[in-house]
N, C-alpha and C positions, 0 to 999 in steps of 0.2 A: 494317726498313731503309728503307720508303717513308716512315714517319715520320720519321728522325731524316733524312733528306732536305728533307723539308719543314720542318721546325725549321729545319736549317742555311742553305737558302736565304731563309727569313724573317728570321733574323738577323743575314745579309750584308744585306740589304736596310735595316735597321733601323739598323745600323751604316753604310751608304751617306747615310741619310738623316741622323743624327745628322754624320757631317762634316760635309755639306757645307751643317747650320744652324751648324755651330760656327764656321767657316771666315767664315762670312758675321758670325755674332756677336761670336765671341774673335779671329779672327785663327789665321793657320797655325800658329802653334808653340804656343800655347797650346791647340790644339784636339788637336795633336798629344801633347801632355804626357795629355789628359782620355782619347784615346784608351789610351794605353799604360793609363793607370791602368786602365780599365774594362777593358780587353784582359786587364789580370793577375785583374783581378778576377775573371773570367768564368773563364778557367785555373781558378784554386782551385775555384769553387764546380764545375764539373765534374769537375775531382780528386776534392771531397768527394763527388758522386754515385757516380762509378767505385767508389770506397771502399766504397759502403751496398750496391753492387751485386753485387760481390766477396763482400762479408759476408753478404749473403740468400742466394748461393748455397752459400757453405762452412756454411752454415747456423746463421751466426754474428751474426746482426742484432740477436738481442734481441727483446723484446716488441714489439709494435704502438705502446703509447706513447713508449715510446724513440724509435723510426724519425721519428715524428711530430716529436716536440721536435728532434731530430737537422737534420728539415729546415726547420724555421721557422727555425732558428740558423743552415741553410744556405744561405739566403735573406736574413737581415737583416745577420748580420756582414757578408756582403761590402760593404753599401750603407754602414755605420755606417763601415768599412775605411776606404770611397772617400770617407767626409765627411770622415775626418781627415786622408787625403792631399791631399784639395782645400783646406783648412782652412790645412794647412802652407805650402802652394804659393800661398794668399792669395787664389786665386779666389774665398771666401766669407769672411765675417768671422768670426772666431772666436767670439763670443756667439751668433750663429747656428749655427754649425757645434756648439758644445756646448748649446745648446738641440732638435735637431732628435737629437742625440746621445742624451739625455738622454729624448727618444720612441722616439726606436727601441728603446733599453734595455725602456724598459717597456712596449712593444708587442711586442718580445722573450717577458718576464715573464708576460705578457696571454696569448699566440697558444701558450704552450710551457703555461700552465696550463687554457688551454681544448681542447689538443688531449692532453693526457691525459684530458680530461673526455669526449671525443667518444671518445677511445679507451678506453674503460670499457668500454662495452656493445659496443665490436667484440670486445674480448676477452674478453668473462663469451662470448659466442656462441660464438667459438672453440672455448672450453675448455668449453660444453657437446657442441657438435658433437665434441669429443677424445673426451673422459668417455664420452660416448655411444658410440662406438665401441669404446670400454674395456670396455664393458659389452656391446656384441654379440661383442664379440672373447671371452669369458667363457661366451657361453650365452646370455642377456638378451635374447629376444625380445620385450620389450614396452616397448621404449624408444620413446622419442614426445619430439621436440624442438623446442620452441620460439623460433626466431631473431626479432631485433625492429629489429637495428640498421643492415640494410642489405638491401639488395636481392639482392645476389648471396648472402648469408649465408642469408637464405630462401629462397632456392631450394638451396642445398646443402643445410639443411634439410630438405625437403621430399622433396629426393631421399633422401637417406639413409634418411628413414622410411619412404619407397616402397622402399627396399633391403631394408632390415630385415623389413617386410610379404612382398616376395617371397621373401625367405629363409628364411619362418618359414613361409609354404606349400609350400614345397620340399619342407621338413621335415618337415611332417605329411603330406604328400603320400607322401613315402618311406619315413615311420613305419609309413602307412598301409599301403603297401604290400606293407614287410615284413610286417606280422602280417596281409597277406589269403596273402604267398606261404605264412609258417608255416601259418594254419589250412588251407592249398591243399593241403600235403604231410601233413599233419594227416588231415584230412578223405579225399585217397586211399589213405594208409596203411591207415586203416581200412578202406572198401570193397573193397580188393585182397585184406586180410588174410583179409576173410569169406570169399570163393569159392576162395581157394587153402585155408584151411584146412578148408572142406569138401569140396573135390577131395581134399586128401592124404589124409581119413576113407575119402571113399568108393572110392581106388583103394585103399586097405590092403585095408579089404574084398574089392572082387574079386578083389586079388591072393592075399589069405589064402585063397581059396577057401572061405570059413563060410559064405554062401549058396546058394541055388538058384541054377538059370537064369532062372528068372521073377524073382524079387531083383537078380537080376544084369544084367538089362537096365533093371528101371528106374533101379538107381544110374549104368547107362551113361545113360541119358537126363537125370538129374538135372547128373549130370557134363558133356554137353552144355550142359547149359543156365546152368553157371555159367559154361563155358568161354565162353559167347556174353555174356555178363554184363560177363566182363573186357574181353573184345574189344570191346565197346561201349564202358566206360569208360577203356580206353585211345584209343581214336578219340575220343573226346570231349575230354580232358583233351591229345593230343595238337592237336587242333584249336582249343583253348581258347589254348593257349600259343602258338600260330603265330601268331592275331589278337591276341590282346591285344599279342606282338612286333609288331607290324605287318606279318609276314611273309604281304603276299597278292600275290598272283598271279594272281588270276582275270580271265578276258576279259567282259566287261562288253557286252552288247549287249542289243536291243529284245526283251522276253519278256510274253508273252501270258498272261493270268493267266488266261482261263478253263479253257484247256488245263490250265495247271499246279493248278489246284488240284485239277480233277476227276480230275486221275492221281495225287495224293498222297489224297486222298479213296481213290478206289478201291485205293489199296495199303494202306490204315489199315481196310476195311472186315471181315476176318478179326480183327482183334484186337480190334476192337468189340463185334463180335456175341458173341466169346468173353464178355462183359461183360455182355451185355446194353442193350448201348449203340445210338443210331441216331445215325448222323452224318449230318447235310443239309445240301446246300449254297445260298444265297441271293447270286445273284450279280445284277446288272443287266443290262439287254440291252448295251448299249452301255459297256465297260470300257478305257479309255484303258491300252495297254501303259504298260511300266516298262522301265527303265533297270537292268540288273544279270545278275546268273549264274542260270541259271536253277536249276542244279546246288542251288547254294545259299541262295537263294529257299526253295526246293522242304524243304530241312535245315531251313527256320525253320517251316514248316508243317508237318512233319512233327512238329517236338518240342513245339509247342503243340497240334496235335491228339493226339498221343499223350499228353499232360499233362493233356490235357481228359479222355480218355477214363477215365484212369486214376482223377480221383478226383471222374467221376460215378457215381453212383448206378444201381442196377441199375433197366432198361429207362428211365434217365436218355435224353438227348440233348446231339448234340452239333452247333452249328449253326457254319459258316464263311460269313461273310460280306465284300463289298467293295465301297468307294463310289469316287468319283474326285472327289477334290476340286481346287483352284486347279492346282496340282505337283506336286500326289503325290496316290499312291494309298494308301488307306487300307487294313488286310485285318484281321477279327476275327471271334477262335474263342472261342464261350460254351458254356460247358458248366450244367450246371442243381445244381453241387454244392453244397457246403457256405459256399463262396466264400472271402473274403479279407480278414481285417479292414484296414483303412485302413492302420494302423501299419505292415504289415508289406510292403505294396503296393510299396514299394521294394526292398526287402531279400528280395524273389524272386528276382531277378535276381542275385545274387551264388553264387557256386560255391558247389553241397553245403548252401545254405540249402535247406530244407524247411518251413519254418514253426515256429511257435510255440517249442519249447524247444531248438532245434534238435536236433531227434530224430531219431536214425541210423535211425527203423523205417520201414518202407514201401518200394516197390517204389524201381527206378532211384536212382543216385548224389546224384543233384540239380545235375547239371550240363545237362541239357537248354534251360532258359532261358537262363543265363550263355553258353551257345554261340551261341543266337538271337540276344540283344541283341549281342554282338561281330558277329554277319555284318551283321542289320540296322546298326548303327553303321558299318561299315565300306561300308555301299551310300549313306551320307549321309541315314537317314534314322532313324527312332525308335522304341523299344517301348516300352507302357506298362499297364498296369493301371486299365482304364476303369469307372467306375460300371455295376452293374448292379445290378437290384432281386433275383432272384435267382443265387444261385451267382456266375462267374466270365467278365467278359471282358475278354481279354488284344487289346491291338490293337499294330498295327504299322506303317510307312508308310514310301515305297517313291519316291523321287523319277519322275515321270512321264517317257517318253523324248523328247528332243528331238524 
């Protein structure tokens, strides 16, 4: 609307100034005659506008070269119009009036067959940009488009291919995802299925009464011990799923790590010695607090020293250390096992992995790191799988507290 304001008041202006040269050159009623003519003239040629405007909206315009030709003819007829009305009316001579006639025509011919030629390559882009969308609309994630002939065409371009790119990671993203939930329900199916189907052996049993008493207590203790088996991996797998929802909740304040380790140490140090294991702690005098739960902290040292434990070596060790770097604090737990090929250093950290062929045997589910990395992740900070010369260390890091 501010535009066609501005147009309108340039053209009152243009037409103030064209009277009152003519008035001064032709005289009032001949300037009056030029006026009317130019006055109808102007009429049509925005008739013909209204008309092409109508039409692009009912979606009736036609190609881009059409539109083009449409307005170079919407432009030159009116002028060609107004030469032969001035022509008649004797204000120019007719040998001029049909010479200058006879330019316009083939400036006409000229401007109508080089704006099909400019309209070429707006419309091959078009109708790649279409086509291309034809083919994402199909499946076709690896379209890739080339625009050349105008500036806002390369950027629609451009965008689109960034469409397609984000829509094609969306989609491995959620592919992905699905087959991490399948092998997720996959993987606890199994682990559930072992300790309930040796809980329902071993209660047959003492219900069948075919045992002693001495038989019979230690199936009650076996049975204990799967019953704590589940229990863990349902706490696990229930905790697995609240973080990876983003369902947390925890209060988040200043946590003192020399405390926290040496009470997760000493509550790890029964299941060690069952081992044969020594766990030692290597800590600095001076340890910059951290920022987080302590509750849960405390979950992520837990499941890496208890990971440590489990697959070092008898009267192995098992060493926990932490440095304070720039923002965060660093914490890692080495154990002296067997270690971690390179390959697979990533693909620890995913549910129910256990290494190599992923083999259902060995102790624990394999969900104890998957549950680290989600708390560490969710404290803003990283786990990872650090070079060591022997066996295995795992490190972590902890944003430092304001």
């Amino acid at each position: 609307m501010r535009r066609r304001g501005l147009l309108g008041a340039a053209g009152a202006g243009l037409v103030a100034v064209a009277v009152a040269v003519g008035v001064t050159v032709l005289g009032a009623a001949h300037t009056l005659v030029v006026v009317a003519v130019l006055a109808g003239i102007a009429q049509a040629t925005l008739a013909g506008a209204r008309w092409v405007t109508r039409a692009r909206r009912r979606g009736q315009a036609g190609p881009i070269s059409t539109q083009l030709a449409f307005v170079i003819a919407l432009v030159i007829a009116p002028v060609l119009l107004a030469l032969i009305v001035l022509a008649l009316t004797m204000f120019v001579s007719t040998d001029d009036a049909v010479l200058v006639g006879i330019i316009l025509v083939l400036s006409t011919v000229v401007g109508i067959g080089a704006a099909t030629w400019l309209s070429a390559g707006l419309s091959a882009d078009v109708a790649a940009i279409r086509d291309a969308l034809v083919r994402v609309g199909s499946g076709d994630r690896e379209v890739r488009i080339a625009a050349t002939s105008a500036a806002e065409l390369r950027e629609l371009a451009a965008q689109v291919s960034a469409m397609v790119d984000a829509l094609a990671h969306e989609e491995a993203g959620r592919a992905g995802s699905e087959e991490a939930r399948r092998l997720l329900v996959a993987h606890a199916s199994h682990d559930l299925r072992t300790p309930i189907t040796a809980l329902a052996l071993l209660a047959a049993a003492v219900d069948d009464e075919v045992v002693d008493e001495r038989m019979r207590a230690e199936y009650v203790r076996r049975m204990l011990t799967h019953i704590e088996a589940l229990s863990s991996l349902v706490d696990d797998l229930f905790e697995l799923s609240r973080l990876q929802a983003g369902d947390i909740h925890w209060s988040l304040g200043q946590v003192g790590l020399p405390e926290l380790v040496d009470e997760t140490v000493a509550a790890m140090r029964t299941a060690a010695e069952a081992r044969g294991v020594v766990v030692n702690v290597e800590l600095p005098d001076a340890l910059a607090p951290v920022r987080g739960n302590p509750e849960k902290l405390q979950r992520v040292l837990f499941n890496l020293i208890q990971n440590a434990i489990r697959h070092s070596p008898a009267d192995g060790t098992v060493v926990v250390r932490a440095r304070t770097m720039t923002d965060v604090v660093e914490l890692e737990v080495e154990d002296r096992g067997a270690g971690i090929p390179p390959a697979e250093r990533e693909r620890i950290f995913d549910a129910f992995y256990r290494g190599g062929d992923m083999s259902r045997s060995g102790d624990g589910a394999g969900l104890g790191l998957a549950v680290a990395q989600a708390i560490v992740d969710a404290h803003g900070g990283r786990i990872w799988v650090a070079d060591a010369p022997v066996g295995t260390r795992v490190r972590f890091s902890v944003p430092v507290a304001a």
